[in-house]
N, C-alpha and C positions, 0 to 999 in steps of 0.2 A: 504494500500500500504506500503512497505517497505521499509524504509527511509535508500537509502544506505550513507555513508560519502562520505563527501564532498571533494573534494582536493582545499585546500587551496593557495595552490601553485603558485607563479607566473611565468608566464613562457615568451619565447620571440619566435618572428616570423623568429628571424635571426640564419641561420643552423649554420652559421661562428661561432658565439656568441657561442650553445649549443657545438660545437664542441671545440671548445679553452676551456669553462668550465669543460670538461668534464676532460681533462689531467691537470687542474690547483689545484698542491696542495701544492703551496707556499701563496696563499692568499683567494682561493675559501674556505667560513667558512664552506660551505657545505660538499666538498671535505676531507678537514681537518677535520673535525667532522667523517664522516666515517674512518678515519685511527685508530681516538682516540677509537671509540665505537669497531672495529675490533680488537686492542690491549688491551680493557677491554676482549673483550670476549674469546681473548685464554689466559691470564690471569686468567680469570674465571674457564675456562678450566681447566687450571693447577693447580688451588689451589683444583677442585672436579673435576679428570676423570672421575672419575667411577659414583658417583649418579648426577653431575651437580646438579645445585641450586636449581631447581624441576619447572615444568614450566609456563610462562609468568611470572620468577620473576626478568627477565635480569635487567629491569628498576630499580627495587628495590634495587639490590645490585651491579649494576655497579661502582658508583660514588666513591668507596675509590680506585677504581684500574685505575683510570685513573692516567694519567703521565702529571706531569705540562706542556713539554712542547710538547702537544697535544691536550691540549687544546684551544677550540677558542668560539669565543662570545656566541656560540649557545649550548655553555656544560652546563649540569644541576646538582646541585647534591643534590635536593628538588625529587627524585624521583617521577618525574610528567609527566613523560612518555619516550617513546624513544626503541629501542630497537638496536639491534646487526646489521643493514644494512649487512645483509647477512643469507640465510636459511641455509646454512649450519652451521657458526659459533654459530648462535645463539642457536640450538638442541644442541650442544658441550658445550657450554658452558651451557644450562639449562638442559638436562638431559642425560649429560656426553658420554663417548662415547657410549651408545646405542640411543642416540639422532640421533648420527651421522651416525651412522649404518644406523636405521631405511630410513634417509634421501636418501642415498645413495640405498639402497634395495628397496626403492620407484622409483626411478629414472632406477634402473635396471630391475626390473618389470615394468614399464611404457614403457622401449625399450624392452624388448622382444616383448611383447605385442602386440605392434606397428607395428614390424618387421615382427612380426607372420601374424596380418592382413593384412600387406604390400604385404605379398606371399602368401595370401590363399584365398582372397577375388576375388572374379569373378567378379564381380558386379562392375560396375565401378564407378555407382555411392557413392557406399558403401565402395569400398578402395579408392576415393579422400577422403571421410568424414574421414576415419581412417585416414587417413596420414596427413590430415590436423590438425585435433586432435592433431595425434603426434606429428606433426610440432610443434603446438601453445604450447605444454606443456615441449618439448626443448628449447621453443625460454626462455620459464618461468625459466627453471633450469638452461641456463646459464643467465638469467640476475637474477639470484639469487646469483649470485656469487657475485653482487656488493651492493645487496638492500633486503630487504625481505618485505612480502604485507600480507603474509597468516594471521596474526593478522587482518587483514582488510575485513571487508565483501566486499569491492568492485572486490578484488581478489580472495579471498578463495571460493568463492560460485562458478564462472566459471571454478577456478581451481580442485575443487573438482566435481563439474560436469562433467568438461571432463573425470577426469578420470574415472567418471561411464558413463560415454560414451564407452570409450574404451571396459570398461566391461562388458555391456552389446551386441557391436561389436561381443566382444571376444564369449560370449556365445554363441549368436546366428550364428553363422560361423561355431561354433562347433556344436553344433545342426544339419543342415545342412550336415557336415561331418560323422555324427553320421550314421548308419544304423537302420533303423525301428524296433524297437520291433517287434516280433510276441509274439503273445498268441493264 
């Protein structure tokens, strides 16, 4: 069996609670930790557009580009993990802007896609699955704007699965579409 990670994370029952931390970044370490690691990573960005620092090496060379005051309890600079809390910033800053390309041309291939199944599929059972698909894989890019997971198997494995989901969708639609060989 596959032993995915674990989330360590504590969390609370109270929406009020999740909801007030969410906008606090005057004293949330959490909150303030992602502003710092976001201001490494266009930092990062800017010291190498073009090749970025080559990938998964965010961790390794964030720590001289953090700014004193952005720092809070939870900043490391023993490169012992961490990364960019964000999918987009973090491809920018590790493999410069075609990182970010790439990110983006994923996300725009994923909507056409989507959109294409959304209007082609007859089957009803078969454009809910697509559109839900799509759904789930938007809800993923915009809360990638605030956190990133894809280093994590607990995320990348569904998330790359759906999008061969999508593709295989896509295929078989087209197929379908296709007219019969003769010989």
């Amino acid at each position: 069996m596959i032993d995915l990670q674990r989330n360590k994370q504590d969390s609370s029952d109270n929406l009020t609670q999740h909801v007030k931390s969410i906008s606090n970044i005057s004293s949330d370490d959490s909150n303030l930790e992602r502003l710092n690691r976001w201001s490494c990573a266009v930092s990062l960005f800017q010291e190498r557009p073009i090749t970025g620092w080559g990938p998964g090496t965010y961790q390794f060379v964030y720590a001289p580009f953090q700014k004193s005051d952005l720092k809070t309890t939870i900043s490391t600079n023993n490169a012992d993990g961490g990364n960019a809390h964000s999918e987009y910033l973090g491809p920018l800053a590790e493999q410069g802007v075609m990182g970010g390309v790439l990110v983006l041309l994923l996300i725009w291939w994923a909507s056409i896609v989507g959109f294409r199944l959304w209007n082609n599929l007859k089957n009803k059972e078969e454009r809910n699955l697509a559109v839900s698909i799509y759904l789930g894989l938007m809800t993923y890019f915009i809360h990638g704007v605030l956190n990133n997971y894809l280093d994590t198997d607990k995320a990348s494995a569904p998330f790359w699965g759906f999008l061969a989901l999508l593709v295989v969708l896509d295929i078989e639609s087209r197929g379908k579409a296709l007219p019969k060989a003769t010989t």
